[in-house]
C-alpha positions in Angstrom: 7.0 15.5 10.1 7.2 14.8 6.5 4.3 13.2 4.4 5.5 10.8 2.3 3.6 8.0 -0.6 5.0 4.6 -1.6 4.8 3.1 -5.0 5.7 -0.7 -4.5 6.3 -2.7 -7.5 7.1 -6.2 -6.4 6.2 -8.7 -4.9 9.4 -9.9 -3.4 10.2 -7.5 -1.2 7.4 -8.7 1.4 10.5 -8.5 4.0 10.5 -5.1 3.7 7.1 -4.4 3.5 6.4 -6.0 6.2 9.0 -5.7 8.7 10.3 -2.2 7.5 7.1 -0.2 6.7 3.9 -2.1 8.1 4.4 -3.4 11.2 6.1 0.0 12.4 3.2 1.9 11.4 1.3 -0.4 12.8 2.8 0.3 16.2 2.9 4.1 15.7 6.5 3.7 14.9 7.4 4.8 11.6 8.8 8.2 12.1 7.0 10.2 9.5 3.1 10.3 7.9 2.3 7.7 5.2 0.0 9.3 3.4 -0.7 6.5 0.2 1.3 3.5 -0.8 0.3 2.6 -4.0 1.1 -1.7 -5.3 1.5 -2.2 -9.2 2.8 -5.2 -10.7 4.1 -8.0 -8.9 3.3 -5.9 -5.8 -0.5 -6.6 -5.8 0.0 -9.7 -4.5 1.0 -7.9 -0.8 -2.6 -7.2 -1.0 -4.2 -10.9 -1.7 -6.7 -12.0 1.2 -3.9 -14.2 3.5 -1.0 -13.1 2.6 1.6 -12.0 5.4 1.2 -8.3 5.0 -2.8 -8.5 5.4 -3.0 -8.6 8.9 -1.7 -4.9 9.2 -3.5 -3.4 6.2 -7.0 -2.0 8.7 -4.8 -1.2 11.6 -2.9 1.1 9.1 -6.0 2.4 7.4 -8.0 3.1 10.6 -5.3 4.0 13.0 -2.7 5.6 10.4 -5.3 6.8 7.9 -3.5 5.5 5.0 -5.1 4.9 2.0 -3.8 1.4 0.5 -4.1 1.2 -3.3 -4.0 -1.0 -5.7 -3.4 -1.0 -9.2 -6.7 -2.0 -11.6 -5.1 -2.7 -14.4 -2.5 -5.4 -12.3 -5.3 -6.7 -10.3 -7.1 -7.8 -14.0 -4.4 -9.1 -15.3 -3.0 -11.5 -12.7 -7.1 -12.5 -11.8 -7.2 -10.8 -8.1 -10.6 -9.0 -8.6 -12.2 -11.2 -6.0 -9.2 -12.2 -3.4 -7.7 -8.3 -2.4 -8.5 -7.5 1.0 -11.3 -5.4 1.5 -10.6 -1.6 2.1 -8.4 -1.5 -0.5 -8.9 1.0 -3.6 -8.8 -0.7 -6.9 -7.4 2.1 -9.0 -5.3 4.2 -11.3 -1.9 5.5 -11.1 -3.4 9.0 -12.3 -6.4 8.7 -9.3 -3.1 8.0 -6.8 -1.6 10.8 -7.5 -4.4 13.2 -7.8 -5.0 12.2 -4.1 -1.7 12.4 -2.9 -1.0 16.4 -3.5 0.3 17.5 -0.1 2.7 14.7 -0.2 6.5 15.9 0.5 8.1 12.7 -0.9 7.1 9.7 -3.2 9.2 6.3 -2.7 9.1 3.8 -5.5 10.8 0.3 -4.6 
């Protein structure tokens, strides 16, 4: 099975976030092993406290074991320090990809 990591960089492409790559993980459906998915940008806001892809962000971290991050320097700049959804890592692009080594593929959309 390949190991892949996800870059997503905006925010409107919930659709596919959603209904594409979070709800079939969610179900053990996905096909291969997310290892990371990394939001930047516009994408951050998947990550706000409410918003529709939320409610699968612990079932994919506890059942899946992937780790959800989300860019620091994004989060600042569009005021989100207090309103992501807990579990998520506040971080760097570098500190992604340092933990994603093993990965066979990384997906930017």
């Amino acid at each position: 099975m390949k190991t892949i990591a996800y870059i997503i960089t905006k925010e409107s492409t919930s659709e596919l976030i959603e209904d594409s790559l979070f709800a079939p993980m969610a179900r053990g459906e996905y096909g291969g092993k997310v290892r990371g998915i990394f939001f930047v940008g516009d994408g951050v806001y998947h990550l706000v406290k409410g918003s529709r892809t939320t409610k699968n962000i612990k079932m994919i971290t506890e059942k899946e074991g992937t780790e959800i991050y989300a860019c620091k320097i994004s989060v600042k700049n569009r005021k989100l320090q207090n309103i992501i959804v807990n579990g998520v890592i506040v971080s760097s692009l570098k500190d992604f990809y340092e933990a994603m080594p093993d990965v066979d593929h990384i997906i930017s959309f």
